[in-house]
C-alpha positions in Angstrom: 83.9 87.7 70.2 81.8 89.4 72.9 80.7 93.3 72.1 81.9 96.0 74.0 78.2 96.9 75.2 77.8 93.0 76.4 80.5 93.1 78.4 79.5 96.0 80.1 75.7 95.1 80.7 77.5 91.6 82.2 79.9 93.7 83.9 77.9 96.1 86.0 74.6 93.6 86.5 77.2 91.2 87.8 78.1 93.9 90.3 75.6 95.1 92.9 77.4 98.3 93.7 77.2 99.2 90.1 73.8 98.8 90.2 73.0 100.8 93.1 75.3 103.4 91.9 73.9 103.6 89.0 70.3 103.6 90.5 70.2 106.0 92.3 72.8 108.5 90.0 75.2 108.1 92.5 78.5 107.5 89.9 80.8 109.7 87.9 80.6 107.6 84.5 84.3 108.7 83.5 85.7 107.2 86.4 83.7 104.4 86.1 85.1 103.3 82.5 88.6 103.7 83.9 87.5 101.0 86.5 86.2 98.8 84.4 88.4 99.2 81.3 90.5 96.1 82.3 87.6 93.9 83.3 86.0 94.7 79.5 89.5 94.0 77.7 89.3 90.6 79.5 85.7 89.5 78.7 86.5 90.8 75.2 90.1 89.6 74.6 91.0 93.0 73.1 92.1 96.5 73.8 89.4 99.0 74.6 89.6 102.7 74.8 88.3 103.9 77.8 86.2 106.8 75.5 84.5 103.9 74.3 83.1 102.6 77.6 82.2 105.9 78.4 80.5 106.3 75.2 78.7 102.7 75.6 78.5 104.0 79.4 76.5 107.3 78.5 74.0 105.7 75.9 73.1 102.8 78.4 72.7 104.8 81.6 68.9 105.6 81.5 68.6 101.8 81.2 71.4 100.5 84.0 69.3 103.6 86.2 66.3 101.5 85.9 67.7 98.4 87.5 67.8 98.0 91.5 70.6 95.6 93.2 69.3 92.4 94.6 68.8 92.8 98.2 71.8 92.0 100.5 72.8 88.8 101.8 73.7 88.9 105.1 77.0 86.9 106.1 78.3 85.8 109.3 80.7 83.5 109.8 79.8 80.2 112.7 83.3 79.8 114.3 86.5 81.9 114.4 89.6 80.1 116.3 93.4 81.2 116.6 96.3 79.0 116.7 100.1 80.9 118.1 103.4 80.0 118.0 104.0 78.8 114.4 106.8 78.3 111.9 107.0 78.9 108.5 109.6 78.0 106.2 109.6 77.1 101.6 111.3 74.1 99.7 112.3 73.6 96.3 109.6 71.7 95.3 111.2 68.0 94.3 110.6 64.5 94.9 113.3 64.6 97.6 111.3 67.1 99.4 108.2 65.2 99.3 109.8 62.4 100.4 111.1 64.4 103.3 107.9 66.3 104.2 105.9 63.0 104.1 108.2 61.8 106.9 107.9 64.7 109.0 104.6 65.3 108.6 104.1 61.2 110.2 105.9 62.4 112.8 104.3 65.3 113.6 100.7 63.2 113.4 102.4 61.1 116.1 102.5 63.8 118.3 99.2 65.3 118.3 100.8 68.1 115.9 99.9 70.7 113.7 101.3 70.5 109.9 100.0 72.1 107.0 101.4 72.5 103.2 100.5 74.7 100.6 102.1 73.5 97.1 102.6 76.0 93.6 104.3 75.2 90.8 108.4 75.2 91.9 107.8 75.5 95.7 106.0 74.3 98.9 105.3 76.4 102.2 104.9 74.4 105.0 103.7 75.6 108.6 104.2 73.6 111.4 104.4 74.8 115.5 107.2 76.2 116.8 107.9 73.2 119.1 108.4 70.7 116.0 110.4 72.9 113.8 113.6 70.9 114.8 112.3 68.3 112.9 112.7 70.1 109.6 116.1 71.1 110.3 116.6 67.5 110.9 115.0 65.4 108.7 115.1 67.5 105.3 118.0 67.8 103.2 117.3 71.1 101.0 118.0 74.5 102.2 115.2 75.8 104.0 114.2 79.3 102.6 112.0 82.3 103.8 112.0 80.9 107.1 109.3 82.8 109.3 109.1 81.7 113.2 106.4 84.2 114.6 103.9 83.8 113.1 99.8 82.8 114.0 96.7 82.0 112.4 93.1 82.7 112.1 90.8 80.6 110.9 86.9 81.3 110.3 84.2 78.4 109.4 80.7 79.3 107.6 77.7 77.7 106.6 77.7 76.2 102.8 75.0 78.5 101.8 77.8 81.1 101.5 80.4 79.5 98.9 78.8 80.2 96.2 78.5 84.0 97.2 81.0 86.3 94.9 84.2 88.5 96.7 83.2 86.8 100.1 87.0 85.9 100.6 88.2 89.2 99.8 85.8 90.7 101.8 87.4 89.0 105.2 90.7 90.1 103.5 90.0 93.7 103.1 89.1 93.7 106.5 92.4 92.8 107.6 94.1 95.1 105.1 92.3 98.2 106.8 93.8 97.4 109.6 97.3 97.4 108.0 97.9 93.6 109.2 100.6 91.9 106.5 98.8 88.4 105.5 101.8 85.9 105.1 99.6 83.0 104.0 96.4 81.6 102.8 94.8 78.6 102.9 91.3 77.0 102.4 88.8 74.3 102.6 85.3 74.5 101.5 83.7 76.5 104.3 86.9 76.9 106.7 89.5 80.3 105.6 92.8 80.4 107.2 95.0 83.6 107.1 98.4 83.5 108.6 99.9 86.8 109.8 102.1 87.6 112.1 101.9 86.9 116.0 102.4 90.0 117.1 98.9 91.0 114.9 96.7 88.1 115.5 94.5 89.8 119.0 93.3 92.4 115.8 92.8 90.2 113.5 90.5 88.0 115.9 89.1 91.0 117.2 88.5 92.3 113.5 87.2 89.6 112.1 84.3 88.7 115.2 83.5 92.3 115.3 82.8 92.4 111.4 81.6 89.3 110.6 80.0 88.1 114.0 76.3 86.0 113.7 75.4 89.0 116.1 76.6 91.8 112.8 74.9 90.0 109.8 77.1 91.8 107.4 75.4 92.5 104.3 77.1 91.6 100.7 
């Protein structure tokens, strides 16, 4: 089982803004320990009093103070595209429903459409354009739940360098958050990130996003 002081020293060199904090005196270690409390229970699989990561805290800090952050990488993302006047609407996940969302999604292909899924464990969301959402009231026999039809989507592509870069996803999250914009869904490829919010948002979002994250920005991370 990991110690207390390991999981700290992986903790906060694992984060860059710990370090700089740190480097330059910058944090109050109290609050610190609260914020890191659950990420030490988790790395030790046990419960930790906050006291004793301030304690461990307190008798590492000339130490942490002596490390600097690795320098920034800049981020940018290559592409950013919108796509209005979607549909949303969940399924009881079954083999019924796949059978049924197999068929539509053919016939959506046919017609130069747009179709996506996203599958969890009991349900699947499935987006499709306004235009074609006749087709699921059509062709599917379960109830159609938490159906959403104004919604849009941004998407964002960036180079491969960047997957393996830590928080980049939430980064282009918390983005949106500031601006108050409810994310309805999620989805992903290996260098594309497409966030579905509603229509009525999407002109901020764009305009969020390419202002932040623009090649012209080079956001550090």
């Amino acid at each position: 089982m990991i110690k207390i002081s390991d999981a700290i020293k992986e903790i906060v060199h694992n984060n860059d803004q710990l370090l700089f904090g740190f480097h330059h005196q910058l944090l109050n270690l109290s609050q610190v320990a609260r914020f890191i409390q659950p990420l030490v229970e988790a790395r030790t699989q046990k419960s930790v009093q906050v006291s004793a990561i301030l304690m461990n805290l307190s008798r590492m800090h000339p130490q942490l103070a002596q490390h600097q952050a690795r320098p920034p990488q800049k981020f940018y993302i290559d592409k950013i595209n919108i796509h209005t006047d979607l549909c949303a609407f969940t399924l009881v996940k079954t083999s019924q429903s796949h059978r049924d969302l197999n068929r539509m999604y053919s016939e959506i292909q046919k017609r130069d459409g747009f179709m996506t899924l996203t599958e969890g464990i009991s349900e699947i969301t499935t987006i499709v354009e306004s235009e074609n959402f006749g087709l699921a009231e059509t062709w599917i026999n379960a109830p159609l739940r938490l159906v959403n039809r104004d919604i849009a989507s941004v998407g964002v592509v960036f180079h491969e360098k960047f997957i393996e870069v830590p928080g980049l996803l939430y980064m282009i999250l918390q983005t949106l958050t500031m601006q108050h914009i409810n994310i309805v869904e999620l989805a992903s490829t290996a260098t594309e990130f497409i966030i579905y919010i509603d229509q009525k948002d999407i002109y901020l979002a764009f305009d969020t996003i390419l202002s932040k994250f623009g090649k012209q920005r080079q956001v550090a991370i």
